[in-house]
PAZALO-66339 format. One record per residue (C-alpha): x, y, z. Coordinates in steps of 0.02 Angstrom, whole numbers, plus 50000, padded with zeros to 5 digits. Each point is the difference from the previous one (the first is absolute). Example, Ala and Ser with C-alpha at 12.3 -4.5 7.8 and 13.67 -1.06 7.14 Angstrom:
BEGIN
506154977550390/500695017249967/
This chain:
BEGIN
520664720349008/501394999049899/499365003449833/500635017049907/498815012050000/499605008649829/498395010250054/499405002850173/498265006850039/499855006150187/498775011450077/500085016750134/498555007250073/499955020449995/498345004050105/499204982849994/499895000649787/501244986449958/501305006749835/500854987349897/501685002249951/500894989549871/501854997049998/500714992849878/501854997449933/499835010849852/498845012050071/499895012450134/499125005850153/498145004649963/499035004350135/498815015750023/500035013350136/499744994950172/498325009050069/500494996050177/501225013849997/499105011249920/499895017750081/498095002350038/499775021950003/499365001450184/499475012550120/501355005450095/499214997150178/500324988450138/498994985849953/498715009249908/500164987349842/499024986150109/498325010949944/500555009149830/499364984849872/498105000850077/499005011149821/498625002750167/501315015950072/500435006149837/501755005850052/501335002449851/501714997150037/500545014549900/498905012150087/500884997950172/501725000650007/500475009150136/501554992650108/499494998450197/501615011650035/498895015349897/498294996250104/499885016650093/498845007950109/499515019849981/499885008750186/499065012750054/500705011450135/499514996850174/498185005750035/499974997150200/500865013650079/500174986950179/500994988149886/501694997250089/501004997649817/499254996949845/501395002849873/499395000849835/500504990549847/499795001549794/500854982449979/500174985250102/500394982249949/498634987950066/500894987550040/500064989350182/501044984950071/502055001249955/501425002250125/499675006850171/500645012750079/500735000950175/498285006750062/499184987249944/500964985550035/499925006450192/498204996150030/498744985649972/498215003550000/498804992650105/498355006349986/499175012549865/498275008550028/499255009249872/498545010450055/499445008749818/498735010249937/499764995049815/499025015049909/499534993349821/499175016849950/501615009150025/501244987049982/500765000850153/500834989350152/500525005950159/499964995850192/500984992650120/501454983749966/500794993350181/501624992349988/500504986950098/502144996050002/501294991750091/501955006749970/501014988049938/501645011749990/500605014650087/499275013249884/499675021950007/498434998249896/498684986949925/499745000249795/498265000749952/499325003549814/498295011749940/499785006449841/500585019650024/498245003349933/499214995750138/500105010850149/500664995850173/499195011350129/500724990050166/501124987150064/499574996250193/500904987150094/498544989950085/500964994150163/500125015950058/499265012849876/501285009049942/500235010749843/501264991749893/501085009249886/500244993149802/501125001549870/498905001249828/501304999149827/499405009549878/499694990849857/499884985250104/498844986350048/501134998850153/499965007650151/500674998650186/499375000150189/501445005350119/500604991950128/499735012650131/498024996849983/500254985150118/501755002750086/500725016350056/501664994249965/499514998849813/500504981349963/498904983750008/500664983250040/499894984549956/498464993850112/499165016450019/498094999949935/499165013949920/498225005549964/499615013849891/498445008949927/500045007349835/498545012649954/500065003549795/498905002849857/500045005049803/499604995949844/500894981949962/500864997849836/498584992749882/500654981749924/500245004749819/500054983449940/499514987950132/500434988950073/501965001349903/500015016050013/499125005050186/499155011950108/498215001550049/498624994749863/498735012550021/498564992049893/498075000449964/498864985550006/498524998249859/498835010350103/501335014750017/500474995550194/501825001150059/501054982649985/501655002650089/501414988949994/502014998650051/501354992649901/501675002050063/500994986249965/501335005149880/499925020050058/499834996050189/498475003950128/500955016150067/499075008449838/498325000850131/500754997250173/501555000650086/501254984350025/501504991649987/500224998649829/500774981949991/499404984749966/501104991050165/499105008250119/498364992350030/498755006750141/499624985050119/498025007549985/499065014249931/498655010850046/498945008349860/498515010350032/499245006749845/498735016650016/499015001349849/498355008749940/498484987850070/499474993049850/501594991149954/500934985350066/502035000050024/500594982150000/501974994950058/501074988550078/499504987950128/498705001050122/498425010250002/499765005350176/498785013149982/498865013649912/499785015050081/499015014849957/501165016850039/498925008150140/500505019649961/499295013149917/500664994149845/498774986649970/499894987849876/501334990250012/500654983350066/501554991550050/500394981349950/501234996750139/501424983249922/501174991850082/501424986949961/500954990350117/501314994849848/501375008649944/499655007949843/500975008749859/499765020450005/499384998449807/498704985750059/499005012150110/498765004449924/498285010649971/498434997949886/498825010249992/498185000449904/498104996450039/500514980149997/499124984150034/500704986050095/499644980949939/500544987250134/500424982950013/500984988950125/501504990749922/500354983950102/502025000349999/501264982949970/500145000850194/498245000250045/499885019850033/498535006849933/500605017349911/498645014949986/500135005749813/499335015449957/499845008949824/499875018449991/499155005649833/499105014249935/497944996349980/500154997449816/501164985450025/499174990950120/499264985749912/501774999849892/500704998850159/499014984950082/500494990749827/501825000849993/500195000450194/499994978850016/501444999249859/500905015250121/499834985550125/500324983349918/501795012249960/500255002750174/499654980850010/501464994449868/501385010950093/499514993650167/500234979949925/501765007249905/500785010750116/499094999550175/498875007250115/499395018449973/500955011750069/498955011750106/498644986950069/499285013950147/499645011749900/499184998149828/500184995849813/499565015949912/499755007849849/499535016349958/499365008549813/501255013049960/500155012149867/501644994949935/500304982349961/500754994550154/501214995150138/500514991150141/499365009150141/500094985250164/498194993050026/499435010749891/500454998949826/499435013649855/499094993249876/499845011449852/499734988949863/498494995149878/499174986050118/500584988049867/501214988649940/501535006349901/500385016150081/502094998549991/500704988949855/499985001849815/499604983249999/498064991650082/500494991750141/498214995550062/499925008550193/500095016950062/501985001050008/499915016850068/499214994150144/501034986749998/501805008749991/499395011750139/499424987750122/501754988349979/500705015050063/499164997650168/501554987350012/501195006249867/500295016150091/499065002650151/500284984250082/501875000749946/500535016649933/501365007749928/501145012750118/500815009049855/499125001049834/501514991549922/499254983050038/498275006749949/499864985349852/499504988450174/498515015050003/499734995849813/500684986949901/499154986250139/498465010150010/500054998149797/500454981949990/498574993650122/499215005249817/500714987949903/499714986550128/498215004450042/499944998449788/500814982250014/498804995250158/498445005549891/500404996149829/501554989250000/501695001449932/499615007449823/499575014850092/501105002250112/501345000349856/499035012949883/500025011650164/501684997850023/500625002249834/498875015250001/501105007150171/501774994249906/499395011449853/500085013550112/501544998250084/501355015449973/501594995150095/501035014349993/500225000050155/500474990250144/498204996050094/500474998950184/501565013950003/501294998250154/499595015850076/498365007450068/498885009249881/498595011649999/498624997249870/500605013849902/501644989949994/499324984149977/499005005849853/501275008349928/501254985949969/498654991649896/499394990450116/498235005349982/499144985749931/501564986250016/499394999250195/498264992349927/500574992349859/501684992850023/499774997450166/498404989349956/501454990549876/501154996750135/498874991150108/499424991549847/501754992849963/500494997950180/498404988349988/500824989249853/501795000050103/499294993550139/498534991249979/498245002150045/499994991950185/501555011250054/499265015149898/498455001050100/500924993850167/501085015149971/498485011949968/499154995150178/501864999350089/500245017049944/498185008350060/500044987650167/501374996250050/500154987450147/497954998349987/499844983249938/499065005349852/501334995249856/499714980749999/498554986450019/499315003649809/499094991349888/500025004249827/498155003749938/499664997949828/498805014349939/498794995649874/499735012649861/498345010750044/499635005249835/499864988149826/501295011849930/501665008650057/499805019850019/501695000449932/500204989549864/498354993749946/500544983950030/498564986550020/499824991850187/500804984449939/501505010549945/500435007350135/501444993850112/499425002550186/500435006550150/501144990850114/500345012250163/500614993650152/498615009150110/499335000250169/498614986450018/499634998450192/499855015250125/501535009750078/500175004350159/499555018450022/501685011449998/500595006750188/499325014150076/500515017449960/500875005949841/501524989350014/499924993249819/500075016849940/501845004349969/501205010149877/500794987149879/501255004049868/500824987449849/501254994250109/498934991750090/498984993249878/501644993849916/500474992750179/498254991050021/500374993849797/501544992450057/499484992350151/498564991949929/500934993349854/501384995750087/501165007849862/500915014949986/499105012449879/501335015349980/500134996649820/498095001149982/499685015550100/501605009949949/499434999849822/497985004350015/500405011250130/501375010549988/500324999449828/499245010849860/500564983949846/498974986249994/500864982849973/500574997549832/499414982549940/501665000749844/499544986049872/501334992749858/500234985649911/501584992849908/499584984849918/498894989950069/500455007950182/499005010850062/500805013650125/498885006050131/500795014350125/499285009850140/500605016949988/500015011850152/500605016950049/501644995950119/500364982549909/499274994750157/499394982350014/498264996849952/499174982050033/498415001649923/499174984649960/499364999249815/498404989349946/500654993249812/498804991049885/500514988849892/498494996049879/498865001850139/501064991650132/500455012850126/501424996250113/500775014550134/502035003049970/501245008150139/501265009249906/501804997150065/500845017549998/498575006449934/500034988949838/498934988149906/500664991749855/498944988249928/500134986649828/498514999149923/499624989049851/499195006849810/498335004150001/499775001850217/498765012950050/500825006650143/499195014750108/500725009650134/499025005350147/498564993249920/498835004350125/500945018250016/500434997050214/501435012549984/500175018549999/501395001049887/500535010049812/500524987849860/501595003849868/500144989049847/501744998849951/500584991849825/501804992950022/
């Protein structure tokens, strides 16, 4: 193409609208504002922009601004008079997760048991929480968190029923059990195991804005009884009962025995062993005695509390396990409930044939009606939504994605978690793009893109996404990271997809939850038929829509080992490593850039002549190998840059488009030479 170009007509895609620019000899640069980097006002709340576009929870931006760092908590001086310390406070950050402290990097928990009395009538929560630890490090005292509050009245060492002496900061979720409680010599050692009783009680901080901004929901159902719920997740469960605030340290099982007034139910985690009326003269209650035998997050334990009604159903698994499902709903939503409860299943159905086998097979598949929207609580997911489609997205997506996003987190951070909530997008942005590809599966590739270009509206960048050191929520909200660890990190994956290619993509995926369980190969790609004459998300007729091609699961899987082996701590190192090692390339320059660095790649565009110039520009002048899909009229051919250049010649009157199917998470700069 030799011919000198006098007028060149080429194409970039802000969003997924597609802007024509003309360039021309005697004319300049005419292109109009890119919406994809447009500054969207949001709330200014860890993740709480997910929820904020739904008209059905008529919540204005402008009406809640408050910064996480301001949340406070007003506390009422101590009304036991047995209460060893119970220092008082008129602030306190609610925050949980971040560095830890000496204390608590001594210790790794065991075993909780939570023996509560939940009083709906006068909002209260106290009893009895066992913990279970063995040292790790040579250590004077263990770090434990309660919100100041609530009201410690003892700390008993259960091996041989001593007192134990604490150390309560004022102002302070933290607070410390001394040495001496267990050793006269007043030091533990690495090997030493410990068993203490904590006996507490109070008034727990309300959630003022659950679930982003958390506590205990104290609610009313339709017919004015109590409906009780937790959510914890971004303020930490040491708001109701004591812990170790941080997300590392995972209990190996968990006790929970809820006391409640007779004529209500308290669902939570794992097993239900038992219901037992409390035989004393304060009758009228019960106890719904759970267990779990799988480490769990502090923030996924979990109660619920109202007159509910339990739908069940049997769920046979991709390894031949038959699942108990249960559905916990108030009366009025029972026949709601038995409607939307098979699509609940055919979702559990999709992420078993992308991803693998459900995670907590022994236990149950879950979901409980919550009065906020919801959460991930393990094996027993709140479900606070309208028991319809559309419940998250601006834009009809044709499913209930609320469901949806909280059930993919069953893998996307309980299976593999997060230790420090500076890798929390693997929490978030893979919970959020098992969206987009559930879209894709249903609906086909139209609407997978108008989700996506719906997320990259969203995305802030102003910060780096996964920072270098550990962060509390607080922190990681902060930086203005809030919505980037949904939203970008739903991008990244999407471009990693395009860099790599949809075979090692989903490989990578399955390597990352399993690794070393045989469940990342053997696919078949299944293509999904369009259920519907028309897509949700673009109106597009059946015989319009491009569909589905995922590489899924076809044949059974053998069932996962015993115990909770596949449940580990992960962090974006290791998904980087698993990347690499799938691929078979190195990916620094990938991860360096999405990762830990606020800029997005500059796609720089120029033309002299009939050249035309295209640069990648990144922060550090580091190299940057991104492919690049180019079409020329309609022919679309994939370019390497060599030192992070393109230069192509292009003759008169070529339609050219760059990233024509918008793969890449990038900014664009016109630049008239």
């Amino acid at each position: 193409m030799t011919q000198i170009l006098t007028r060149l007509f080429f194409y970039l895609f802000f969003g997924w609208t597609c802007v024509a620019i003309s360039i021309s000899v005697s004319e300049g640069v005419r292109a109009s504002d890119n919406p994809s980097s447009m500054v969207y006002g949001m709330v200014n709340k860890t993740g709480s922009e997910m929820y904020l576009d739904k008209a059905t929870y008529q919540v204005e931006e402008a009406t809640y601004q408050v910064q996480v760092e301001e949340t406070t908590h007003s506390v009422e001086e101590p009304t036991h008079p047995d209460s060893l310390d119970t220092p008082s406070s008129s602030q306190l950050i609610y925050d949980t997760g971040g560095a830890l402290s000496a204390e608590q990097k001594s210790f790794d928990v065991t075993y909780y048991g939570l023996d509560l009395r939940i009083d709906p009538e006068q909002k209260t929560i106290g009893g009895m929480v066992d913990v279970h630890a063995r040292i790790v490090e040579r250590t004077s005292a263990i770090e434990l968190a309660l919100d100041p509050g609530m009201q410690i009245q003892s700390v008993r060492n259960l091996q041989n029923d001593n007192a134990c002496s604490i150390n309560r900061k004022p102002r302070s979720k933290r607070f410390t059990v001394e040495a001496t409680c267990f050793r006269e010599e007043g030091e533990l050692v690495s090997g030493d195991v410990i068993k203490v009783e904590i006996a507490y009680g109070g008034t727990p901080r309300e959630a003022p804005y659950p679930p982003w901004d958390g506590g205990i929901v104290w609610d009313s159902t339709a017919a004015g009884k109590p409906w009780v719920g937790a959510a914890t997740q971004t303020n930490g469960a040491w708001i109701w009962w004591p812990n170790k605030d941080h997300n590392s340290d995972r209990p190996d099982s968990v006790r929970i025995r809820l006391t409640v007034p007779e004529e209500l139910v308290a669902a939570s985690n794992g097993i239900l062993e038992s219901v037992e009326p409390v035989e004393s003269t304060d009758d009228g209650w019960k106890t719904w005695n759970w267990f779990t035998s799988y480490p769990v997050s502090t923030y996924n334990i979990t109660l619920n509390v109202a007159p509910y009604e339990t739908i069940e159903d049997r769920y046979e698994s991709i390894t031949g396990e038959v699942i108990p499902v249960t559905f916990w709903v108030l009366p009025e939503k029972v026949d709601a409930g038995k409607e939307i409860l098979p699509q609940f299943m055919d979702h559990l159905r999709f992420f078993e044939q992308l991803l693998g086998p459900y995670p907590f097979p022994s236990e149950k598949y879950g979901i409980v009606h919550t009065p906020y929207l919801g959460m991930e609580h393990q094996s027993i997911i709140a479900y606070g939504a309208t028991f319809q489609n559309d419940n998250m997205f601006a834009v009809p997506v044709g499913y209930d994605d609320l469901h949806h996003h909280e059930l993919a987190h069953e893998w996307w951070g309980n299976m593999v978690y997060a230790a420090d909530w500076k890798d929390f997008w693997i929490h978030e942005g893979f919970g959020t793009y098992m969206q987009a590809l559930y879209s894709e599966y249903l609906y086909g590739k139209e609407s997978y893109k108008e989700l996506m270009s719906y997320l990259r509206d969203r995305i802030i960048s102003e910060a780096p996404m996964v920072p270098q050191q550990p962060v509390s929520m607080v922190e990681l909200d902060g930086g203005g990271r809030g919505g980037d660890v949904y939203y970008k990190g739903a991008w990244v994956l999407h471009t990693l997809r395009f860099v790599v290619g949809d075979q090692h993509f989903f490989r990578i995926l399955r390597e990352f939850l399993y690794p070393g369980l045989q469940y990342g190969g053997s696919l078949t790609t299944d293509i999904h038929e369009a259920t519907d004459s028309t897509s949700f998300m673009s109106g597009l007729s059946q015989s319009q829509v491009q569909k589905s091609s995922l590489p899924l699961h076809q044949t059974s899987l053998p069932p996962l080992p015993a115990g909770s082996g596949h449940i580990r701590s992960v962090d974006s190192a290791e998904f980087k490593a698993t990347a690499e090692q799938v691929f078979g390339q190195d990916l620094d320059w990938f991860f360096d850039v999405y990762l830990h660095q606020a800029e997005l790649p500059l796609l720089v565009v120029s033309r002299m002549g009939g050249i035309l110039n295209i640069t990648w520009d990144v922060a550090g002048e580091s190299a940057f190998p991104m492919p690049l899909e180019v079409s020329f009229d309609g022919e679309v051919v994939v370019i390497v840059p060599e030192n992070n250049r393109i230069t192509l010649e292009v003759e008169d009157g070529v339609e050219v488009i760059l990233d024509p199917n918008r793969r890449i998470l990038n900014e664009f700069q016109l630049r008239q030479l």
